[in-house]
C-alpha positions as CSV (number, residue, x, y, z in Angstrom):
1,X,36.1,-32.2,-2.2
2,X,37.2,-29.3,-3.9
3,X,35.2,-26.7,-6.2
4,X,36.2,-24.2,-8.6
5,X,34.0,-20.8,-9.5
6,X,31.7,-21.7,-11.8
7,X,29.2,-18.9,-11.6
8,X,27.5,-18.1,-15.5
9,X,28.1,-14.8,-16.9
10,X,25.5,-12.5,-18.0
11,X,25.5,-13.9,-20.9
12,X,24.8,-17.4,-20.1
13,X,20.6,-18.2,-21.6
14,X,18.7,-21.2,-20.3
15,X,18.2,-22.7,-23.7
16,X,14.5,-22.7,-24.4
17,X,13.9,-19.2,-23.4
18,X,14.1,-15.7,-25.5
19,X,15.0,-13.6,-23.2
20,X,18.7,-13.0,-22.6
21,X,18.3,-12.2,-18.6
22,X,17.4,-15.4,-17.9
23,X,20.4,-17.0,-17.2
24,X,22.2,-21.4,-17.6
25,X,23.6,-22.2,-13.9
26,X,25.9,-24.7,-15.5
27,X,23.9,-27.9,-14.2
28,X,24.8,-31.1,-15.8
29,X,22.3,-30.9,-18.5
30,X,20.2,-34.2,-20.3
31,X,21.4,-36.1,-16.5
32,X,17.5,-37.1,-16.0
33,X,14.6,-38.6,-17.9
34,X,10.8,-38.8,-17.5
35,X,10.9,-41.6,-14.9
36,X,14.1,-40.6,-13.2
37,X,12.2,-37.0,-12.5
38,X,8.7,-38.2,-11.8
39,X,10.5,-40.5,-9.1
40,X,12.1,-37.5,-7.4
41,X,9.1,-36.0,-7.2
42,X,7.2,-39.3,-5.6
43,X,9.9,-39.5,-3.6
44,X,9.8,-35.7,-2.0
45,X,6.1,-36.2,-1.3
46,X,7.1,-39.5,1.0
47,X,4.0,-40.8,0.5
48,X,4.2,-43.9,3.1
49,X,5.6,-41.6,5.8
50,X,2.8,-39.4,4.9
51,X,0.3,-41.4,5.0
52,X,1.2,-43.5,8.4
53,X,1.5,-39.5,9.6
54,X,-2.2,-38.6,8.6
55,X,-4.3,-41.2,8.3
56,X,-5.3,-41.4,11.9
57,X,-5.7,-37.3,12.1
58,X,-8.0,-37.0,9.0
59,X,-9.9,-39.2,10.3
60,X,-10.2,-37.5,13.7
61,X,-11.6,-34.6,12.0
62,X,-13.7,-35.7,9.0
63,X,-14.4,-39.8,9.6
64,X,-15.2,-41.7,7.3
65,X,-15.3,-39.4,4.5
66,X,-11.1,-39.3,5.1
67,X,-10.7,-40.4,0.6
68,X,-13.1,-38.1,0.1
69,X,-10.7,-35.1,1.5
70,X,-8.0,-36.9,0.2
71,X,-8.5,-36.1,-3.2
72,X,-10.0,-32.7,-2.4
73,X,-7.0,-31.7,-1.2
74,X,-5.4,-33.1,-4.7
75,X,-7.3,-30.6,-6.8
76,X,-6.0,-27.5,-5.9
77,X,-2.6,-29.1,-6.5
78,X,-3.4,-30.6,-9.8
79,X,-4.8,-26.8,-10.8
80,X,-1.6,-25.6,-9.4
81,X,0.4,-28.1,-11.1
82,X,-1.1,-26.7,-14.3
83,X,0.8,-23.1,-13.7
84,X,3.9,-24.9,-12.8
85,X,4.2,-26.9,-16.5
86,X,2.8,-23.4,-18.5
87,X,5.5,-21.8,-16.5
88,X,8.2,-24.1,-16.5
89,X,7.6,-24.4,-20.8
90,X,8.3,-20.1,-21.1
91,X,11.1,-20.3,-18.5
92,X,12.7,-23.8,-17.6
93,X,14.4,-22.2,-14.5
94,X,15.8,-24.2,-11.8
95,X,14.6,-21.3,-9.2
96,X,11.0,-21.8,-10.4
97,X,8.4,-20.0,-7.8
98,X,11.2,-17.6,-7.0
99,X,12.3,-16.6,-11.3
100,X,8.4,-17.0,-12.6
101,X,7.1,-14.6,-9.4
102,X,10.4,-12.6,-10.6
103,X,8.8,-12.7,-14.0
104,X,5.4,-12.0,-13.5
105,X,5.3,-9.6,-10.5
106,X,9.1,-7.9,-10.0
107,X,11.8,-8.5,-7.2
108,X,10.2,-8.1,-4.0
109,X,7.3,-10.2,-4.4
110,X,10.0,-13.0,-6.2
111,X,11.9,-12.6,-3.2
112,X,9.6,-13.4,-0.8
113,X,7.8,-16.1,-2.6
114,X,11.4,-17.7,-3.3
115,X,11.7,-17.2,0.7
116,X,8.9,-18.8,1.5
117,X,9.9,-22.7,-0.8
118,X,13.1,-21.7,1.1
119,X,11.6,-21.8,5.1
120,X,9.4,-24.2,4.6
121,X,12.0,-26.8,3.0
122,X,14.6,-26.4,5.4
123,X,11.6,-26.9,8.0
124,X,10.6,-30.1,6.6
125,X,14.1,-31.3,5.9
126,X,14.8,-31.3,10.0
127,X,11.2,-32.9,9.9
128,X,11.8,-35.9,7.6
129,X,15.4,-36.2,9.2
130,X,14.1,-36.3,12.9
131,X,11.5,-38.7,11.1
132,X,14.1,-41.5,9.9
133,X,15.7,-41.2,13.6
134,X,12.7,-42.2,15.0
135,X,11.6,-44.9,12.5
136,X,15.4,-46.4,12.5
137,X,15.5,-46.9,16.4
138,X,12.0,-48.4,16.0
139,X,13.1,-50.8,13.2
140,X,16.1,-51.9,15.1
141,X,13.7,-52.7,17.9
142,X,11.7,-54.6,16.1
143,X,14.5,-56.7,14.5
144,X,16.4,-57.5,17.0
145,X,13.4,-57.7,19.6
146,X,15.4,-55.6,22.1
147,X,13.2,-52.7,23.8
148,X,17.1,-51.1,24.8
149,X,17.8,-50.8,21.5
150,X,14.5,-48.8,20.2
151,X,14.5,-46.9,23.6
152,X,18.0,-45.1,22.4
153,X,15.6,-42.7,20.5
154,X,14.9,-41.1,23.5
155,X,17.9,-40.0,24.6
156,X,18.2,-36.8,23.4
157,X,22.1,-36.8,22.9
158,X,21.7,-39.8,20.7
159,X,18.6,-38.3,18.3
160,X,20.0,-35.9,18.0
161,X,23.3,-37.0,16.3
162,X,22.0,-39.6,14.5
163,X,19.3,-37.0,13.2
164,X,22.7,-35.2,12.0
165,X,24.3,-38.1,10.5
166,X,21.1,-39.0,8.5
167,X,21.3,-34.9,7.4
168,X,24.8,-35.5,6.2
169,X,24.5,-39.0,4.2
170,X,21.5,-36.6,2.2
171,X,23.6,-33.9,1.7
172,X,26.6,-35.7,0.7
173,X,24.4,-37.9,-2.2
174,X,22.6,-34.8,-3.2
175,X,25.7,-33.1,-3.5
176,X,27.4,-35.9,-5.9
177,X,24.7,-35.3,-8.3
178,X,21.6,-36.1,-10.0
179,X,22.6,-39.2,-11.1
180,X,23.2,-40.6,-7.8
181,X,20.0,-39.5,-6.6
182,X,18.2,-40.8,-9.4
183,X,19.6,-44.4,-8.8
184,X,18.9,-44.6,-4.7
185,X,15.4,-42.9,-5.6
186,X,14.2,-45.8,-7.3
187,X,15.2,-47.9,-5.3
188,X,14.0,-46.4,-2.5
189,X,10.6,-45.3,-4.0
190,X,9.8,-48.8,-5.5
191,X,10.3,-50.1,-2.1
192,X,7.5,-48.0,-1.0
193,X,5.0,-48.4,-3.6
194,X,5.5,-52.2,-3.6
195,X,5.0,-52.4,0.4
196,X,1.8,-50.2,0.0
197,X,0.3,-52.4,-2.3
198,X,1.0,-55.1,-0.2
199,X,-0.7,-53.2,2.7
200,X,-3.6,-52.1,0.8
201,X,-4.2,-56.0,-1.0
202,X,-4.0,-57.7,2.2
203,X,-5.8,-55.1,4.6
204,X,-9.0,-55.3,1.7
205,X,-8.8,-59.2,1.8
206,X,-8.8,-59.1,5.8
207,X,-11.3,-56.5,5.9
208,X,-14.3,-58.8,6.8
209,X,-12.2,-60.5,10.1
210,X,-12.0,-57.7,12.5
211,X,-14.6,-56.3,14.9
212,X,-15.3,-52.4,13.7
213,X,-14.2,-52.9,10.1
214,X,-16.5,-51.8,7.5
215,X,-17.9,-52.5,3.9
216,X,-16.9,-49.9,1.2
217,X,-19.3,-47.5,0.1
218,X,-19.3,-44.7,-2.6
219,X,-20.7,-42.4,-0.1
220,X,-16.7,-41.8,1.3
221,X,-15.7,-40.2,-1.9
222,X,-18.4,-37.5,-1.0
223,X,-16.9,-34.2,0.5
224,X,-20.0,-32.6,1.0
225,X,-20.8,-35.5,3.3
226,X,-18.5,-33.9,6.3
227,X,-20.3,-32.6,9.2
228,X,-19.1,-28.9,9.2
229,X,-16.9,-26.0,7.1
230,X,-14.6,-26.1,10.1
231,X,-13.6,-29.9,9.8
232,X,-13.7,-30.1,5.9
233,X,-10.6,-26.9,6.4
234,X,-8.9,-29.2,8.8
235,X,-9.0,-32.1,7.2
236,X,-8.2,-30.2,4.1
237,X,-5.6,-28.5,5.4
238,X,-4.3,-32.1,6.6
239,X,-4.5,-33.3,2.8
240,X,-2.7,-30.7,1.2
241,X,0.5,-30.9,2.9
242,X,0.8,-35.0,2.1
243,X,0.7,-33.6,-1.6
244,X,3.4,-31.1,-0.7
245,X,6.7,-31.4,-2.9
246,X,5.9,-32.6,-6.2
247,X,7.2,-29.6,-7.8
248,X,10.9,-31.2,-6.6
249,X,10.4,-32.0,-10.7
250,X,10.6,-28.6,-11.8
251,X,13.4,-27.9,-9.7
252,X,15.6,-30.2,-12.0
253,X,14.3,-28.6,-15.3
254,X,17.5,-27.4,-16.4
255,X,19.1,-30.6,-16.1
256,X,16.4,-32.5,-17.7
257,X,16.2,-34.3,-21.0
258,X,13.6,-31.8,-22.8
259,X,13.9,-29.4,-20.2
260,X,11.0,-27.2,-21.3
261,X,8.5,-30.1,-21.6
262,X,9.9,-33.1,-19.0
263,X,9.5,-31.6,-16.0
264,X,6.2,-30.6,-16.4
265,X,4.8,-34.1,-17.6
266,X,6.9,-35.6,-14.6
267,X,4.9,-33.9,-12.2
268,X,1.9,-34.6,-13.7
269,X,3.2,-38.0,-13.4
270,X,4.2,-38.5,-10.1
271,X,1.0,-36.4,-8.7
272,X,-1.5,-39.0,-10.2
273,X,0.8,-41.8,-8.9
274,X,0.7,-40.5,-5.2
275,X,-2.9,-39.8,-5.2
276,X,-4.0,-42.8,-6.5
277,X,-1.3,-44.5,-4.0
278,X,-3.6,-42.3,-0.9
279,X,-6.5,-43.1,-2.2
280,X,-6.1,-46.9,-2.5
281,X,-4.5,-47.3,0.7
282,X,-7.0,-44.8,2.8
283,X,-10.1,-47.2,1.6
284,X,-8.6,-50.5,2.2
285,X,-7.1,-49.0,6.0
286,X,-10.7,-47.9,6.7
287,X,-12.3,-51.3,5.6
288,X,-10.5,-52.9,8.0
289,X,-9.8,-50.8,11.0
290,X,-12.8,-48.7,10.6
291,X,-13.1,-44.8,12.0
292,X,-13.3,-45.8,16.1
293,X,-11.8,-44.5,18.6
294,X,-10.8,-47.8,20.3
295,X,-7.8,-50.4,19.6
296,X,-6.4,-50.5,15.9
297,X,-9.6,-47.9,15.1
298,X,-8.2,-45.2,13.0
299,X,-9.7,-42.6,15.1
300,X,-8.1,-43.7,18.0
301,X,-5.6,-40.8,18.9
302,X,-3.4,-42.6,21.2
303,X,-2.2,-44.9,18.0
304,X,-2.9,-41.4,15.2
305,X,0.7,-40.2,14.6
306,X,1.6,-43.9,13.3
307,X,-0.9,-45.6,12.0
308,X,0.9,-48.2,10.4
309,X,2.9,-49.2,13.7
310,X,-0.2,-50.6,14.7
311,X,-2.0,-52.2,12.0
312,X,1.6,-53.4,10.5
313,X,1.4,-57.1,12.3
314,X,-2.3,-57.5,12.4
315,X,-2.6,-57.0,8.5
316,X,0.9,-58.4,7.3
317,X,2.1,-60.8,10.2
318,X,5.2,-60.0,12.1
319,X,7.5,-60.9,9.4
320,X,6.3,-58.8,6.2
321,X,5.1,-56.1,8.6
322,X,8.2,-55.2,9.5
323,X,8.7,-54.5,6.0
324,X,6.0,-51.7,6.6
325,X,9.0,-49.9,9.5
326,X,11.4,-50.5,6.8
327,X,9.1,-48.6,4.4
328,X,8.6,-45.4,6.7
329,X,12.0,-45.5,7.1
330,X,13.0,-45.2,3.6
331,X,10.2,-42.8,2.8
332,X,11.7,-40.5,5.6
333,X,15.4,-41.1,4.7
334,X,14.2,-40.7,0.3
335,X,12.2,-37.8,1.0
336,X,15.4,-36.6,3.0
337,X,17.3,-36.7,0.5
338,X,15.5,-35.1,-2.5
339,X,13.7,-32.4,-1.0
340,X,17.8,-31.2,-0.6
341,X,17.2,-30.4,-4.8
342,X,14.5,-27.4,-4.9
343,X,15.9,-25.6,-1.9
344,X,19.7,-25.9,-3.5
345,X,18.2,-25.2,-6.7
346,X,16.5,-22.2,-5.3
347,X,19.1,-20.8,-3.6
348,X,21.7,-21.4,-6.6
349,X,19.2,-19.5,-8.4
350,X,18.3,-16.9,-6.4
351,X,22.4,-16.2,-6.0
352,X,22.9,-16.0,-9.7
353,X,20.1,-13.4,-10.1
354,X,22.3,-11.7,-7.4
355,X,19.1,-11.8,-4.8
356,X,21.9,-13.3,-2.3
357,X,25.4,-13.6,-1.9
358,X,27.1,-14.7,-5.0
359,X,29.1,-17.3,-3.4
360,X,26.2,-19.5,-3.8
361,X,26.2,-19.5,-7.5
362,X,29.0,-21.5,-7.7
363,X,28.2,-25.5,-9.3
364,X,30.9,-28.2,-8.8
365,X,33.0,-28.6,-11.9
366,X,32.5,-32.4,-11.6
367,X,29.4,-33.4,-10.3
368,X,27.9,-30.4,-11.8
369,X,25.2,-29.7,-8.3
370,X,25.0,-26.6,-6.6
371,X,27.7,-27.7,-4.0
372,X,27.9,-24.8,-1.9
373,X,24.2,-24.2,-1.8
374,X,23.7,-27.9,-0.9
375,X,25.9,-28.2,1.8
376,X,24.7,-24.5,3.3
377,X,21.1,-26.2,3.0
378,X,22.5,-29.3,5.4
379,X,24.2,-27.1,7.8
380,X,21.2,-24.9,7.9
381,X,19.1,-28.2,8.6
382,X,21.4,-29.7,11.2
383,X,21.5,-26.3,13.1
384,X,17.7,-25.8,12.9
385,X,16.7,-28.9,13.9
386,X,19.7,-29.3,16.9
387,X,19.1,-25.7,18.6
388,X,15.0,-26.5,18.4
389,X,15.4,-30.1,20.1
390,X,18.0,-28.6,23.0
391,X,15.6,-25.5,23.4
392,X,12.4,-26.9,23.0
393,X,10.6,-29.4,21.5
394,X,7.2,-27.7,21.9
395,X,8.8,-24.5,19.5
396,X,9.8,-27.6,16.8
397,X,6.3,-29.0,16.9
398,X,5.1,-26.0,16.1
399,X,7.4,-25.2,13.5
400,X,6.7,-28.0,11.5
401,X,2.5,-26.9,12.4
402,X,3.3,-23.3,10.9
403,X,4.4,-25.6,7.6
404,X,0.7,-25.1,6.1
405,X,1.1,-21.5,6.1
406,X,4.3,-21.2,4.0
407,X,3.3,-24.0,1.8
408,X,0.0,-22.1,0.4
409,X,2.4,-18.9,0.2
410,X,4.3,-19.9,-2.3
411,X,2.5,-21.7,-4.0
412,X,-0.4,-19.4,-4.4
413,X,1.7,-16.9,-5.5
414,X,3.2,-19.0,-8.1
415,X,-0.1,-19.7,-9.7
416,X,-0.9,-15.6,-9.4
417,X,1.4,-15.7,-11.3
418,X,0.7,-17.7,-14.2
419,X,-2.0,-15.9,-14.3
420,X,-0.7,-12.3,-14.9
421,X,2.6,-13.7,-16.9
422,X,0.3,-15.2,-19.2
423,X,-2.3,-12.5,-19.8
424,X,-1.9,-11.6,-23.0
425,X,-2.4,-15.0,-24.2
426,X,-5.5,-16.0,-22.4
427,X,-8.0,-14.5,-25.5
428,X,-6.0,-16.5,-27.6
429,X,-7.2,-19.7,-27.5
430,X,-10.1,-22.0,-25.1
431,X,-7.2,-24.2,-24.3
432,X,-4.9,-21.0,-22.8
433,X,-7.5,-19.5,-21.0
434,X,-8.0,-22.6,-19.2
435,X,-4.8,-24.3,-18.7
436,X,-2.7,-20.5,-18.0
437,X,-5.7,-18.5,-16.6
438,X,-8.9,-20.3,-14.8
439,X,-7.1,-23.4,-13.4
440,X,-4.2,-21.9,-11.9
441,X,-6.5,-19.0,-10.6
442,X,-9.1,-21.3,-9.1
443,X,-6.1,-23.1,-7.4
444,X,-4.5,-20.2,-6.0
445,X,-7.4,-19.1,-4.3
446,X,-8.5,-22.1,-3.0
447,X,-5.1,-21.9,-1.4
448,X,-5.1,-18.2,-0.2
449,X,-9.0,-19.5,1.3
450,X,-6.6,-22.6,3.4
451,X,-3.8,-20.0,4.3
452,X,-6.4,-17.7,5.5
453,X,-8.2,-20.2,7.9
454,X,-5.3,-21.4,9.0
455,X,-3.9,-17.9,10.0
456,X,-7.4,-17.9,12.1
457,X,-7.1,-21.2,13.1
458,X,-3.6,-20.6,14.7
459,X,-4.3,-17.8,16.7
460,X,-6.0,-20.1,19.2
461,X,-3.3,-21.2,21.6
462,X,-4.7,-25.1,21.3
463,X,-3.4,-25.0,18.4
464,X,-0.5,-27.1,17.9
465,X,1.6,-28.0,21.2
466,X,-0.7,-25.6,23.0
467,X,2.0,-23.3,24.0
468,X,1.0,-19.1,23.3
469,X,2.9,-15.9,23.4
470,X,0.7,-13.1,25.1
471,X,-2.1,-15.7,25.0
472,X,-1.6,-16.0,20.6
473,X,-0.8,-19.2,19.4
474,X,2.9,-19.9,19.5
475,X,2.0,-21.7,16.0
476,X,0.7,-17.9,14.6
477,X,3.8,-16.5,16.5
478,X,6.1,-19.0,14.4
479,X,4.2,-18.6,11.1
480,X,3.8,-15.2,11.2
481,X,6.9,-14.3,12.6
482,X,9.1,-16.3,9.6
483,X,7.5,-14.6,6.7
484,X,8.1,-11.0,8.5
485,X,11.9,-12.6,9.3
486,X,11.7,-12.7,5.2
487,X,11.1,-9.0,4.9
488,X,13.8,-8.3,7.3
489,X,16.2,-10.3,5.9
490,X,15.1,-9.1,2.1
491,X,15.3,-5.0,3.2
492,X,19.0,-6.2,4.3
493,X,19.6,-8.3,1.1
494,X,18.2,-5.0,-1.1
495,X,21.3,-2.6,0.6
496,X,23.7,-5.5,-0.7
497,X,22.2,-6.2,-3.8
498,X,20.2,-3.0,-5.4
499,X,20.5,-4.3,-9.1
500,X,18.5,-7.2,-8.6
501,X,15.9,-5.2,-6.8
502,X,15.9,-2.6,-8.9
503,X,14.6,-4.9,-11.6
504,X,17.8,-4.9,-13.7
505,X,19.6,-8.1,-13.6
506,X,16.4,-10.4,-13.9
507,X,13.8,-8.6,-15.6
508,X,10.0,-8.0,-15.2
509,X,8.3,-9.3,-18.5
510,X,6.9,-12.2,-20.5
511,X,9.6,-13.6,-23.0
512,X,8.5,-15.2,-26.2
513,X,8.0,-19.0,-25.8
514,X,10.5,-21.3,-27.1
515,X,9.9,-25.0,-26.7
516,X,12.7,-27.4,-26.6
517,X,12.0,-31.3,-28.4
């Protein structure tokens, strides 16, 4: 494949915005609809992989009250949600936390929020990828009844390059352009959705033949009904990372139909879509497994990191439960593949605005993607998640444990700064004081509460794979460690690039609102 320089000039406006140093990245503009971009963002979620993830540990911590968190940990998302379309309608930016913190709060705090989408993407991109390894050994297992077969996951040679080949299908569809990922997303994400009715139908219609399975009651959409603060966090804390990656919809703004306006409805979209998907699913699972600790219970840990491995055949019979491993599988491998867009996105962004290295900036004549960006992204990935497996897997666990903390970073700073971009207009009107001041505000703090009691929460060596540095948590160690990594590599960044941190190239302000449609 070959790619000519196609960085924008100075020149170059996102159309939709007044101010001229905002700057087009030369995406392929009008490539995605409403539905094409609310899938992307289902799809980034992986809500089946999610859920088969964290069914069994929310429960563990807050019983039977596990939809009850589940939607708790929706609202802070939904309030941050609302700073991400208010945003995303001033400035349709494809760098989105990193250009709106840029906007509202100057270079260095951009920066660092732009750092954070990036750490904690490339994280879960060796995550989901080490996630379809697992699930595709398991499926072949299942198929072909042979235990050799499914076994081949443990050998660490093998995981570990089929974990890369998985990285490099992603990165070579992502790289081809929107339009191809639109097309295997919805495949891919109707697949999902249709096996989770399924699930949810006949686990509700079973519910009544299995000891320890119990009759629905209102009283598990109660949060206040969990035992203590410390629980509610975890489970909380649980909840909002299965929401994480809706905002894979603003990413694609600037390629969009409507730009200023699509993106915005999209994740509205796909975020009431996945929670009614979790909440659906979590009630029937609990009617008919019920909370124990014993057999297909959902509180039994030795069954809690895949829930649907073991209620799979007892639910859907061993034919259409396989169709639940072929579900996992493609939420892994789907999720893959679009989570690929914000953190190219980001880092074609951030290159442009001359926060890194200009190379970066360049989009592929024909496919119009950020090529270079994308394929640094899967290299980045494949190393990561390679070098962590080979040195240890305990330092990977808790990698992808530190996830939490990055995740309310930059997002909390995203809805600050809604809040202060928007300032001036929050007198003007009931509905702007709400929608650009108290919900984002009441969101980002509710998120800077998680990321504090999870910074507490981590210093305690059990933490994660129990392993500690100087008797801290290795999970602190890792969390901590990648956001001061950020300021490192950002006081390094500043010496190469002074314009952009000197505030000149992408400018502190609040342009006047122009709305495309």
């Amino acid at each position: 494949m070959t790619q000519t320089d196609a960085r924008p000039q100075a020149g170059d406006t996102v159309s939709g915005v007044a101010e001229g140093d905002v700057r087009g990245k030369g995406l392929g503009k009008g490539s995605i609809g409403l539905v094409g971009n609310a899938v992307i963002g289902i799809s980034t979620v992986a809500p089946v992989y999610c859920l088969t993830a964290t069914l069994g540990p929310t429960v563990s911590e807050v019983g039977v009250q596990m939809p009850a968190i589940f939607l708790a940990g929706f609202i802070p998302m939904l309030l941050v949600a609302f700073a991400y379309r208010a945003l995303n309608k001033a400035v349709p930016d494809c760098g989105t936390s990193f250009t709106w913190s840029v906007k509202a709060f100057g270079p260095r705090v951009g920066w660092m929020c732009g750092w954070g989408l990036l750490v904690a993407t490339v994280v879960v991109l060796s995550n989901l990828a080490g996630v379809a390894t697992n699930f595709f050994y398991l499926l072949l297992g299942e198929v072909s009844g042979s235990e050799d077969l499914a076994a081949l996951d443990g050998n660490k040679a093998v995981h570990i390059l089929t974990t890369l080949a998985f990285i490099a299908i992603a990165t070579a569809i992502s790289y081809r352009g929107i339009t191809a990922t639109k097309w295997v997303q919805y495949i891919l994400v109707g697949l999902q959705l249709a096996v989770l009715a399924m699930f949810a139908y006949m686990a509700i219609t079973k519910s009544d033949e299995v000891a320890g399975s119990l009759a629905f009651s209102w009283s598990w959409m109660n949060p206040l009904g969990v035992d203590s603060l410390a629980a509610f966090t975890a489970g909380l804390s649980l909840s909002i990372f299965i929401y994480w990656g809706w905002d894979a919809c603003l990413s694609v703004n600037e390629e969009s139909v409507g730009s200023a306006k699509t993106p915005g409805r999209a994740a509205m979209l796909a975020m009431v879509v996945i929670v009614a998907s979790y909440l659906v699913v979590a009630i029937a699972a609990q009617m008919y497994a019920g909370v124990g600790t014993e057999g297909s219970g959902l509180g039994n840990e030795e069954t809690s990191d895949n829930v649907f491995a073991t209620l799979a055949e007892p639910i859907m019979g061993s034919g259409l439960g396989i169709l639940l491993f072929v579900a996992v599988l493609a939420s892994a491998a789907a999720s893959l593949q679009t989570t690929f867009i914000p953190v190219a996105r980001t880092v074609l962004s951030m290159s442009t605005y001359e926060a890194l290295p200009s190379s970066f900036a360049q989009v592929h004549p024909r496919f119009k993607t950020p090529g270079r960006a994308t394929v640094a992204a899967g290299i980045a990935t494949g190393l990561f998640y390679a070098v962590m497996t080979v040195v240890s897997e305990n330092v990977l666990i808790d990698t992808i444990y530190a996830l939490g903390l990055m995740i309310c970073f930059y997002y909390s700073i995203t809805a600050f700064a809604c809040v202060w971009f928007f300032r001036s207009d929050l007198r003007g009107s009931v509905r702007d004081l709400f929608v650009k001041g108290i919900f984002p505000g009441i969101g980002g703090l509710m998120l800077v509460a998680v990321f504090c009691q999870t910074l507490f929460d981590m210093w305690d060596p059990a933490y994660g794979s129990g392993s500690s540095l100087f008797g801290i948590g290795s999970v602190f160690v890792i969390g901590v460690g990648l956001l001061l990594l950020g300021v490192v590599v950002m006081i390094v960044t500043q010496r190469r690039s002074p314009a952009f941190f000197r505030g000149e190239v992408l400018t502190k302000s609040t342009p006047a609102l122009v709305v495309e449609d």
